[in-house]
GUKEKOL-91765 format. One record per residue (C-alpha): x, y, z. Coordinates in Angstrom, 3 decimals. Layout:
% residues N
{rec {X; Y; Z}}
...
//
This chain:
% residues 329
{rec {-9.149; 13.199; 21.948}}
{rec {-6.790; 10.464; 22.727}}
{rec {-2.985; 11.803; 21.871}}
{rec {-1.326; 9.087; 19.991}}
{rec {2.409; 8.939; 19.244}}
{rec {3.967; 7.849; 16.010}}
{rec {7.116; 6.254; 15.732}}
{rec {9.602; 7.077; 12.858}}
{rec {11.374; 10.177; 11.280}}
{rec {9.949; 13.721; 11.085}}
{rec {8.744; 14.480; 8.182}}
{rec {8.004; 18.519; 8.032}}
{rec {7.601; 18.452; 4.226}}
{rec {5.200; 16.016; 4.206}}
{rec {2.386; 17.056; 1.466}}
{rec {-0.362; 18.345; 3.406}}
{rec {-3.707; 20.614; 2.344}}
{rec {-5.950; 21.212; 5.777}}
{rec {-9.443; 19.980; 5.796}}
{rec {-11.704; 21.418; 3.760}}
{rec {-13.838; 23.934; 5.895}}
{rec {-17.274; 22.172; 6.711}}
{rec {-15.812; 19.121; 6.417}}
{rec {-16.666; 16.137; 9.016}}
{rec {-14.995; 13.066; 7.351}}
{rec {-11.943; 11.414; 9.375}}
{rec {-10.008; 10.839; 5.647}}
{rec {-10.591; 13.907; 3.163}}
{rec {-9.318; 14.005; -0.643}}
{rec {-6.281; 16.786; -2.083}}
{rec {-8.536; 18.647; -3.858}}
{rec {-6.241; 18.749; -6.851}}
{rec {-6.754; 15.291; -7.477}}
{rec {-5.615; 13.236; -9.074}}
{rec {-1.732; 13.876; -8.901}}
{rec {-0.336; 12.068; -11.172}}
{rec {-2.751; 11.326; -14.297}}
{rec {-2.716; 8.079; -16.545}}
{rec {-0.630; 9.469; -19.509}}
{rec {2.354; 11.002; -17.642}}
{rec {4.371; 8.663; -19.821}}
{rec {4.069; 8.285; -23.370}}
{rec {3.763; 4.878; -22.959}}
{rec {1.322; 4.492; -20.220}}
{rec {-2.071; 3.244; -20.444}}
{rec {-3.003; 4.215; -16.580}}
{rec {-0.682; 5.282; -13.096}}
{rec {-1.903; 3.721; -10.339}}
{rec {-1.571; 1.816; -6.610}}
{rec {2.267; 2.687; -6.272}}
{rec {4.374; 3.132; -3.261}}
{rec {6.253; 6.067; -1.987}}
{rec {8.823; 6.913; 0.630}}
{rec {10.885; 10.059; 1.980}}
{rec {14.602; 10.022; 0.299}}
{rec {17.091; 12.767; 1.673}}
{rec {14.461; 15.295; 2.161}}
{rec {12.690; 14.869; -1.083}}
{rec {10.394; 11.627; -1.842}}
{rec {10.811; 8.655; -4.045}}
{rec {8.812; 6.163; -5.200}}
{rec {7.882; 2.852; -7.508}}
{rec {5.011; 2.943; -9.659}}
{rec {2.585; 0.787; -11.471}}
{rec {2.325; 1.387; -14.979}}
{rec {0.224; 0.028; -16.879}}
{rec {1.609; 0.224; -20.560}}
{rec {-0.394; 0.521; -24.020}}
{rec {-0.155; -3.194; -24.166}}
{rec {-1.748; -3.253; -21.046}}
{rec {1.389; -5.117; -19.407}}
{rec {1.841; -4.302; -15.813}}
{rec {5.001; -2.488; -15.249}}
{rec {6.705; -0.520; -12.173}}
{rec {8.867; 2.317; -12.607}}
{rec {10.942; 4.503; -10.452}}
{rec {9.609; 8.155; -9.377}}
{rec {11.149; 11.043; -8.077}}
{rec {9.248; 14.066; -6.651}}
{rec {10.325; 17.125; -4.808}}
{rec {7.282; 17.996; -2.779}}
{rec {5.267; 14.564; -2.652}}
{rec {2.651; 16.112; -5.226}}
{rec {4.598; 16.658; -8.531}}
{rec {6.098; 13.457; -10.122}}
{rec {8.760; 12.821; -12.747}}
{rec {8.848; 8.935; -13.642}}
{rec {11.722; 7.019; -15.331}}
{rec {10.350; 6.713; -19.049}}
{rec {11.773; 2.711; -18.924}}
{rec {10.697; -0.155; -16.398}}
{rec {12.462; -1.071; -13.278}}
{rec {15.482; -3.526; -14.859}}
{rec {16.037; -5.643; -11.895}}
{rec {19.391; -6.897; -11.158}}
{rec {19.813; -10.446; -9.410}}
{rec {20.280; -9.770; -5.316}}
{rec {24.174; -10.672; -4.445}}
{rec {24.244; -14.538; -3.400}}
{rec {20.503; -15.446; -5.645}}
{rec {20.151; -16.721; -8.362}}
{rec {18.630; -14.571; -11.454}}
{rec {14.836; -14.564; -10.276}}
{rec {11.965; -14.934; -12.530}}
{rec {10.298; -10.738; -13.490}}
{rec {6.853; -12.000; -15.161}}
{rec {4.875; -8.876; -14.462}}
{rec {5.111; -5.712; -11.812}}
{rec {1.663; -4.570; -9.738}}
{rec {0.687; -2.624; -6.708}}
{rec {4.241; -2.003; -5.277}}
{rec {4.811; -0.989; -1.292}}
{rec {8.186; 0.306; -0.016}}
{rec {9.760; 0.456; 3.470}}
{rec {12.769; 1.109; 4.705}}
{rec {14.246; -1.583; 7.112}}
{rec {17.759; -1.346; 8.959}}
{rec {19.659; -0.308; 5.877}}
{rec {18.125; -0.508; 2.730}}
{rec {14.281; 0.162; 0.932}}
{rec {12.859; -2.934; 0.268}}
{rec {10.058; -3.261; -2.475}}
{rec {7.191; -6.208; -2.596}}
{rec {5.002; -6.744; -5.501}}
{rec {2.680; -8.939; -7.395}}
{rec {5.659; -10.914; -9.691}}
{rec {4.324; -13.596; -11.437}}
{rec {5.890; -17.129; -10.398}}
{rec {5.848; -19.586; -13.875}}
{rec {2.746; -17.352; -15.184}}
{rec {0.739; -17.480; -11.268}}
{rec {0.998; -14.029; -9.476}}
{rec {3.002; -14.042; -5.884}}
{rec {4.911; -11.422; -4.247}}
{rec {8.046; -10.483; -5.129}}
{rec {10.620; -8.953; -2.808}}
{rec {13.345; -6.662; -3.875}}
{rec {15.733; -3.820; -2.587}}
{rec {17.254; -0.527; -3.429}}
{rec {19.546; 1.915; -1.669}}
{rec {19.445; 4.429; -4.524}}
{rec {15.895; 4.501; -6.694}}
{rec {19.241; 3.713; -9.300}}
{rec {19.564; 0.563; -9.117}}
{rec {17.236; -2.435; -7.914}}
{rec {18.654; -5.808; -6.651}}
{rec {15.809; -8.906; -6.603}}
{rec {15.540; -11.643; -4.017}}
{rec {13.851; -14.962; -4.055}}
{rec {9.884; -14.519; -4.418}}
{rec {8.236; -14.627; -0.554}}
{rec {5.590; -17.154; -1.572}}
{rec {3.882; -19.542; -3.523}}
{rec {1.996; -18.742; -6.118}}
{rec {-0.931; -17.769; -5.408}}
{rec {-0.553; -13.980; -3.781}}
{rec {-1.300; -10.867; -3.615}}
{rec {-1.010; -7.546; -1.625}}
{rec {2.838; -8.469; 0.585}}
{rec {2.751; -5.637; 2.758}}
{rec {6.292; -5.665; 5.075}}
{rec {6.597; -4.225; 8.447}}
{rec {8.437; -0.945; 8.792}}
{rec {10.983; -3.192; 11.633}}
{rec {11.774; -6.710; 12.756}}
{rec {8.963; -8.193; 15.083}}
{rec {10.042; -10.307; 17.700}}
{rec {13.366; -10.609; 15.758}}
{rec {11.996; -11.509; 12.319}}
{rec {11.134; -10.119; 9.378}}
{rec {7.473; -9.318; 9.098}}
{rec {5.128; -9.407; 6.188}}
{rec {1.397; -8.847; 5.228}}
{rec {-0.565; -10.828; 2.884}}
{rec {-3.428; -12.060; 0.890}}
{rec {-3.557; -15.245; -0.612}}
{rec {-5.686; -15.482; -3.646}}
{rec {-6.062; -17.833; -6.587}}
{rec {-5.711; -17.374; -10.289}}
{rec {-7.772; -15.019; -11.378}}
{rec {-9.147; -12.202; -10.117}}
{rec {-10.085; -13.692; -6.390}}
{rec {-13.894; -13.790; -5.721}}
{rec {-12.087; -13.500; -1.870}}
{rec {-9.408; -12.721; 0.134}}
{rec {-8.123; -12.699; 3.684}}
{rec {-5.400; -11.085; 5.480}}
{rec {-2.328; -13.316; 6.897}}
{rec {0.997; -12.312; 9.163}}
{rec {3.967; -14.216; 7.927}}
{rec {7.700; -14.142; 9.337}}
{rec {11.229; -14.429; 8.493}}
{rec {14.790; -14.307; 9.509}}
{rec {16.608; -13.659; 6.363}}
{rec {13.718; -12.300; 4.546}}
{rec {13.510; -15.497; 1.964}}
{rec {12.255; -18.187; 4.375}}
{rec {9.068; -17.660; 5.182}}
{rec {7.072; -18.802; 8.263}}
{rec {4.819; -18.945; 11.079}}
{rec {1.646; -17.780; 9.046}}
{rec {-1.488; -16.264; 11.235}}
{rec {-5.005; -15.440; 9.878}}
{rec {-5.093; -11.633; 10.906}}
{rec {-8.659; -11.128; 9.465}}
{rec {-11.266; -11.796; 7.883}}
{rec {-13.871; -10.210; 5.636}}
{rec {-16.368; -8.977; 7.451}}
{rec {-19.830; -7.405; 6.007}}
{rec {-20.708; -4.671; 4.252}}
{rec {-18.324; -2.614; 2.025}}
{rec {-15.345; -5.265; 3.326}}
{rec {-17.852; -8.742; 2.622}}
{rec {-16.470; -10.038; -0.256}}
{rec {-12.496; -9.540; 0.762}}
{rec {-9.905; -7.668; 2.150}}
{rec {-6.378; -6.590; 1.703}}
{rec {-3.114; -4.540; 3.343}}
{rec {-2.557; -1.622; 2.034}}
{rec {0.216; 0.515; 2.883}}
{rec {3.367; -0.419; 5.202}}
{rec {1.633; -0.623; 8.893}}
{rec {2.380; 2.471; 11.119}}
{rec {4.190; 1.983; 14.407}}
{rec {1.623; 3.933; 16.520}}
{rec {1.639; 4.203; 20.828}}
{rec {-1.986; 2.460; 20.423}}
{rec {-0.695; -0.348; 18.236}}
{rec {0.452; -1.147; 14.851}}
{rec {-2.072; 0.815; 12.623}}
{rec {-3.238; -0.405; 9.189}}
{rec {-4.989; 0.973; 6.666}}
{rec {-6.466; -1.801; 4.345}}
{rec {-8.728; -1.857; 1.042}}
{rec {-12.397; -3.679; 1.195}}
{rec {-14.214; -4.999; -1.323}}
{rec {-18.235; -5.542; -1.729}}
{rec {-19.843; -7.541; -4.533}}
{rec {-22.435; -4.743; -6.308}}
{rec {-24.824; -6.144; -8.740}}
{rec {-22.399; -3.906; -11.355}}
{rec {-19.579; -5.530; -9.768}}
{rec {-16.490; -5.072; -7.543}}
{rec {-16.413; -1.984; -5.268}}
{rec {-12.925; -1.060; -3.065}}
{rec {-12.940; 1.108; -0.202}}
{rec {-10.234; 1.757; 2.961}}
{rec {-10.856; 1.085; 5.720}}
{rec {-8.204; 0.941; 9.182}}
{rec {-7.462; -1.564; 11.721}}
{rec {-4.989; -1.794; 14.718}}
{rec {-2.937; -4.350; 15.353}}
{rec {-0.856; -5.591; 18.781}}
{rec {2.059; -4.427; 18.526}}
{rec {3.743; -7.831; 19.977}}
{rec {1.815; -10.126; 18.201}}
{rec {0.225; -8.111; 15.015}}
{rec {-1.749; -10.988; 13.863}}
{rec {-4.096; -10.067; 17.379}}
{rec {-6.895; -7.206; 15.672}}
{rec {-7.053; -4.625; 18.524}}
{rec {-10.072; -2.800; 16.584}}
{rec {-11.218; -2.486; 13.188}}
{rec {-13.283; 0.287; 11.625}}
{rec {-17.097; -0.649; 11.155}}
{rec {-17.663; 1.878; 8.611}}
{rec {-15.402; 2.271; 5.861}}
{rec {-12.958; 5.551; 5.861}}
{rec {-12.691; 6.584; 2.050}}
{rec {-14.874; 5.406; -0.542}}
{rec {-15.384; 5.840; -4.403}}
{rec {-17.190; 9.094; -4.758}}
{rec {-15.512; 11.290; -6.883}}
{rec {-15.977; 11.120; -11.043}}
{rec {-11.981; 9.593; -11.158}}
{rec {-13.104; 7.263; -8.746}}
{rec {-15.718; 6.110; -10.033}}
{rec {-14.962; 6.224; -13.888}}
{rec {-12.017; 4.320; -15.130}}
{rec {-10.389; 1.038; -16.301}}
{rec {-12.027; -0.363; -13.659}}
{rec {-15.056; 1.723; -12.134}}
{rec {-15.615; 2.043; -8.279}}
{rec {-11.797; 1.735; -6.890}}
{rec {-10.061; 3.125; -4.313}}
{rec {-6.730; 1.460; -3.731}}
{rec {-4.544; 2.282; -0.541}}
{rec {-0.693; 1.489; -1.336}}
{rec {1.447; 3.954; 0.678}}
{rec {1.439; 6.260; 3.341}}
{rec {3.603; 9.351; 5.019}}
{rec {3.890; 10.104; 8.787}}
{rec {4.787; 12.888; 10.391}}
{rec {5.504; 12.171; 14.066}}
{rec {5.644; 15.857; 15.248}}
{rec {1.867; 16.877; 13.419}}
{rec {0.570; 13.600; 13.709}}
{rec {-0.369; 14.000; 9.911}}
{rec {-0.660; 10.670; 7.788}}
{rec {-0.953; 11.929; 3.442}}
{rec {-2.329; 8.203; 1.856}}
{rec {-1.341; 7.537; -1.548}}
{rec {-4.307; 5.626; -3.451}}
{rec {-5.314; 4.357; -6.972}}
{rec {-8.527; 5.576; -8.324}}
{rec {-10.402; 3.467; -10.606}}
{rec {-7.108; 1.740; -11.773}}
{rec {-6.207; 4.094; -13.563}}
{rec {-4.620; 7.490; -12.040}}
{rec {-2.880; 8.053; -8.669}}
{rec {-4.914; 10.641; -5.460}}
{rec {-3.801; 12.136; -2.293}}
{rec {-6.013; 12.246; 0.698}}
{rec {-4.943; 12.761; 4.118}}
{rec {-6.062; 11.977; 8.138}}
{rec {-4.326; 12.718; 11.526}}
{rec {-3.456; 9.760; 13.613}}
{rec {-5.363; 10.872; 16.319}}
{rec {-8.795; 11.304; 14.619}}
{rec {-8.192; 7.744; 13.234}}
{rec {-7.814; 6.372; 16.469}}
{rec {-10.682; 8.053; 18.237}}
{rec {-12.777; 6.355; 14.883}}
{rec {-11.596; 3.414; 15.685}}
{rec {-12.763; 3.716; 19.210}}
{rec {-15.994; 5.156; 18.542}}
{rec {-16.885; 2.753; 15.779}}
{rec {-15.005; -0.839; 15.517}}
{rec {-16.294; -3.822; 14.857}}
//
């Protein structure tokens, strides 16, 4: 087995359960699943594809919530151990960034958070005059939450920043989509100095067959690995009963991420279980966010299940890599 480093803080309270005994699978589920259920606000309709981070030796987080309108909403978490979560009862109220005008809030989805230099920076689906896009915002508290300009052009989905500057700049993942709910989907590396001018766009990848043929997406923030820069990314397939989203993991140069180094053939966590499978919308599994641990090698992925609660499962870098090896496109 191929020892592969991890770059970032330790993290020796990352949430962790060892694989179940018997067990073969490179990705295996907490099996106290799901962790935070659809109700754990009053007002909540379903808890789902939300981002989370370590904060001063606890963990924080911002979280789609769906509400009883069905209006898509993200709200700030706070959790001691990474497993039980208390959620602010109101929305996210955005203040305007210093120096930007008051940006547009039209609606809040599938969050990711990194920190970068100084400060956690949040991107999301915002809606741009009524079209979805990805919003960029920042927070050095989980208090208070300053917005910047949106990255893009409506239309886009799934902005996925880089955990660090590459080659100077800003970096960003993304999937640009159409209206409605995008028949397809491809990944693309964007860049930026000030993180509001957005540039020098590469096509990463593309779907490919199988469980990832009708379109792909980033999922959480891409891990700064001695192999490359490793991503773990949903896939869809078009079932005769409709869409079905899977995870699968890809690395990427680390100089010039838009270069696919490998890419997993077979797909690494897949809707199996009954929350997984039954939901607001069947046959989901929805990477947003991911822990390291450096010193283990332990990765804990946070994932939506069937839009509509939030699961744990977890991997060790090493094992990922070696499936990557063994079985890439």
């Amino acid at each position: 087995m191929k020892k592969t480093a991890m770059t970032g803080p330790d993290l020796p309270n990352i949430p962790w359960e060892e694989r179940p005994r018997g067990a073969t699978d490179v990705v295996w589920r907490y099996s106290k699943n799901p962790i935070i259920p659809r109700d754990l606000l009053p007002s909540s309709n379903s808890i789902f594809n939300s981002a989370v981070v370590p904060y001063q030796g606890e963990f924080r987080g911002v979280f789609r919530c769906d509400d009883k309108r069905r209006a898509m909403q993200l709200h700030a978490g706070r959790s001691q151990d990474g497993l039980r979560w208390r959620l602010d009862p109101e929305r996210i109220r955005f203040q305007p960034a210093e120096g930007f005008e008051p940006t547009e809030w039209g609606y809040g989805y599938d969050p990711r958070v990194v920190w970068i230099e100084d400060r956690y920076y949040i991107t999301w689906c915002n809606a741009l005059a009524g079209w979805p896009t990805i919003g960029v915002a920042y927070t050095h508290d989980f208090e208070t939450f300053y917005q910047m300009e949106n990255a893009f052009l409506p239309f886009n989905r799934n902005g996925v920043l880089f955990p660090r500057r590459v080659n100077g700049n800003y970096a960003m993942l993304s999937r640009p989509s159409d209206r409605g709910h995008t028949p397809f989907g491809e990944i693309y590396y964007s860049e930026s100095p000030d993180m509001t001018y957005w540039g020098k766009h590469r096509l990463v990848m593309r779907p490919a067959g199988g469980w990832q043929s009708t379109k792909i997406g980033a999922g959480p923030v891409p891990i700064e690995t001695s192999e490359g820069w490793l991503v773990f990314y949903h896939g869809v397939l078009t079932s005769c009963n409709g869409f079905v989203y899977s995870m699968g993991a890809a690395l990427l140069d680390i100089d010039r991420p838009w270069e696919v180094v490998r890419r997993t053939e077979p797909y690494l966590l897949h809707p199996r279980e009954l929350y997984e499978r039954v939901g607001d919308v069947p046959n989901v599994v929805f990477p947003c966010a991911a822990l390291t641990d450096p010193i283990t090698g332990r990765i804990a992925i946070y994932y939506g299940a069937a839009d509509t609660v939030t699961c744990l499962s977890f991997c060790r870098v090493d094992e990922v890599i070696d499936f990557l090896e063994a079985h890439s496109l």
